[in-house]
N, C-alpha and C positions, 0 to 999 in steps of 0.2 A: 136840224133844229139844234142851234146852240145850247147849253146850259150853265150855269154859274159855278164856279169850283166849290170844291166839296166843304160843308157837307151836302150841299144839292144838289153834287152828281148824282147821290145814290136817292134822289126823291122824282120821280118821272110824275110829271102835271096830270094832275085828274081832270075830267070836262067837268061843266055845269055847277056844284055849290060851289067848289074849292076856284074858279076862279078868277074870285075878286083876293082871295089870298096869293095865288101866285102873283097876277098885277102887283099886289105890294111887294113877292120879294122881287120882283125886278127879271120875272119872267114872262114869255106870252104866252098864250092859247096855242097849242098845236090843232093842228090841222086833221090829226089823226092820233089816237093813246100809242104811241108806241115809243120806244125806248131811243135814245141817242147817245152818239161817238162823245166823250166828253175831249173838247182838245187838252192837249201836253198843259201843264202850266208854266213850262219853261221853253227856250228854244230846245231841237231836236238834238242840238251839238253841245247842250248847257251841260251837262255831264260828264264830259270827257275830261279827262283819259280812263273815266272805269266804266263808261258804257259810249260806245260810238253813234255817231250822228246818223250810220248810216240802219245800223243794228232799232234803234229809237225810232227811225222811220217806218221800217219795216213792221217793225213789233206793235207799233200804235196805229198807224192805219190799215194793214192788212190784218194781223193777226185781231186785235182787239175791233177792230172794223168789222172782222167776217162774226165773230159771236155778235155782234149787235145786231146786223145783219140777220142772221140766221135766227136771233132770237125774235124779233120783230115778225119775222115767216114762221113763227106758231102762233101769231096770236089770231087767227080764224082759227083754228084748232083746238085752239086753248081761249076762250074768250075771256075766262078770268084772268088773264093775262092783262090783260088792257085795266083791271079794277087794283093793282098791286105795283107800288115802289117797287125799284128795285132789291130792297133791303128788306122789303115783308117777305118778298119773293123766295128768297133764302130760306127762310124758315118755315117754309110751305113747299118748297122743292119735292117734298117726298109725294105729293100730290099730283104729281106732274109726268111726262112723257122724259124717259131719257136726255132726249135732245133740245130740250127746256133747262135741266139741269146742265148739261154741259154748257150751254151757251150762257146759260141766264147767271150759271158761276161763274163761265168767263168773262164776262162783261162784268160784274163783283168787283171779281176779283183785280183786274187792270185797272179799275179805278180810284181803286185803293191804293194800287202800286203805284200809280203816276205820282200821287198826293204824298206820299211815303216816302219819296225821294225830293232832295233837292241840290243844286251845284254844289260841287266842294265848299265846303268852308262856312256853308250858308242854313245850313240846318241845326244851328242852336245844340244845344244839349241837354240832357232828362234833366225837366224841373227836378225840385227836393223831394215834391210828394211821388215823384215817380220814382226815382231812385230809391226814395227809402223802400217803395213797395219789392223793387226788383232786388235791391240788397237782402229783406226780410224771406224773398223767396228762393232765392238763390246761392247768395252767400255775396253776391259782387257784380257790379256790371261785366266784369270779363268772365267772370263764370258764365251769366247768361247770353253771355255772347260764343261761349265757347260751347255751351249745350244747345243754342240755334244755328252754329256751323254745322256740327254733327247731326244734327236731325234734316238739315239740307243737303248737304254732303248724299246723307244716306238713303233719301228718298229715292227708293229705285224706280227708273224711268222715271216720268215728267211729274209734275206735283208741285207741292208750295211750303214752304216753310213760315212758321207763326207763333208768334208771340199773342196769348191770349188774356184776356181776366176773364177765371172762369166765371159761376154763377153765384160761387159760394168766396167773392172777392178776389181772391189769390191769384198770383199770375204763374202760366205754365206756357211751355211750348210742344207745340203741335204737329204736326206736317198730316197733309191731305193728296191726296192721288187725284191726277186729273185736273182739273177746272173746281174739283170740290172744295171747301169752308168750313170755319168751324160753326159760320151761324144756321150750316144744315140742317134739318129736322129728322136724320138719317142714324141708323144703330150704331152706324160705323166711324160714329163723328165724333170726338170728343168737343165736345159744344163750349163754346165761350164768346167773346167780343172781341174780334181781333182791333191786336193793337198794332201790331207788325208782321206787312207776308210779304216774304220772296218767291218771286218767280222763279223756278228751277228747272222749265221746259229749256230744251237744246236752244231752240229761237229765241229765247231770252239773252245768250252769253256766247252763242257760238259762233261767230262770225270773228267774234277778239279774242276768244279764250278758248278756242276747239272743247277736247274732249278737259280742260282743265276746272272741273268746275270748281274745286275748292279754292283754286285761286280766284272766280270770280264773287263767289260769296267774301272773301277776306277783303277783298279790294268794297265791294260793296258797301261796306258799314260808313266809308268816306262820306255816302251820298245819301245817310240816311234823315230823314227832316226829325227832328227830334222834337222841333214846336208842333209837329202835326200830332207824333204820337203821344205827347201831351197834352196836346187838347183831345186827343180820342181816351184817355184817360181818364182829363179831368169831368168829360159828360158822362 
């Protein structure tokens, strides 16, 4: 089942009232509640030279494939599963079986990431109202670029790096272990709305940049959509 790029990746169709509202936004009735692959919104090769075509392959159908996959095989298990977005989903994670949260962040989380990137040259840059927020908390876009190298950088083992606004407005950055998020419901979370996460799993970068990851994070910022994370901003 297709979906429409975000932000309606992260909304999976309800059956019965809801829909004569999907029909309007230009989605259909599935066949069964469960969750789907959202495709790339670029070609697999739109990226290069700071992520390869073959790497972007791998990573979106197999990796981001197998949590959707896997999270779709809890929902008899989990039958509230089928009654929740995938975005309430997050925030109820702690309600859930391990392998609900791993999955159900993985698939979050790559969907975020796809939308969060775009070809060189082609993702704009921080409106005013963004900037001013990230200068006010930071002191400078390169400060806050150089405190979300370091917090990727240092994620030991696999995890994510993020730029968040917390609750109390402000923006900070974050990193999570695993498939986790800031929008978890978990002790260990520092909670916000992510505005920007990197993938910092090996299968993200290794195939171009072996064990080099800070040079894959530096190269990274080329491709980041900066209209995306503006408008995750400005809602």
């Amino acid at each position: 089942m297709a979906q429409s790029p975000l932000p309606r990746w992260f909304t999976k169709p309800l059956l019965g009232a809801v829909a004569a509202v999907l029909l309007l936004l230009g989605g259909a009735l599935p066949a069964a509640a469960e969750f789907a692959l959202p495709p790339l919104p670029y070609a697999a090769e739109a990226l290069e030279p700071v992520i390869d075509a073959t790497t972007m392959t791998i990573h979106h159908d197999r990796h981001h494939g197998a949590y959707v996959a896997n999270l779709n095989a809890q929902i008899a298990a989990n039958p509230k599963l089928a009654t929740l977005s995938l975005e309430a989903l997050q925030g109820q994670i702690a309600g859930f079986p391990v392998a609900v949260r791993n999955n159900g962040g993985g698939h979050w989380n790559h969907s975020q990431f796809w939308a969060a990137m775009a070809p060189v040259g082609q993702g704009g840059a921080p409106s005013a109202e963004l900037l001013a927020a990230i200068e006010a908390n930071f002191g400078s876009l390169e400060a806050m670029q150089k405190q979300f190298n370091q917090a990727a950088a240092g994620r030991f083992g696999s995890g994510w790096a993020w730029l968040i606004e917390k609750p109390n407005g402000s923006l900070a950055i974050t990193s999570t272990a695993n498939q986790d998020n800031p929008l978890m419901n978990l002790p260990e979370i520092e909670r916000g709305t992510p505005l920007l996460g990197l993938d910092v799993w090996e299968h993200a970068y290794y195939l171009k940049y072996q064990n080099r990851r800070p040079d894959y994070i530096a190269a990274w910022w080329e491709l980041v959509n900066w209209d995306e994370v503006n408008r995750r901003f400005a809602a």
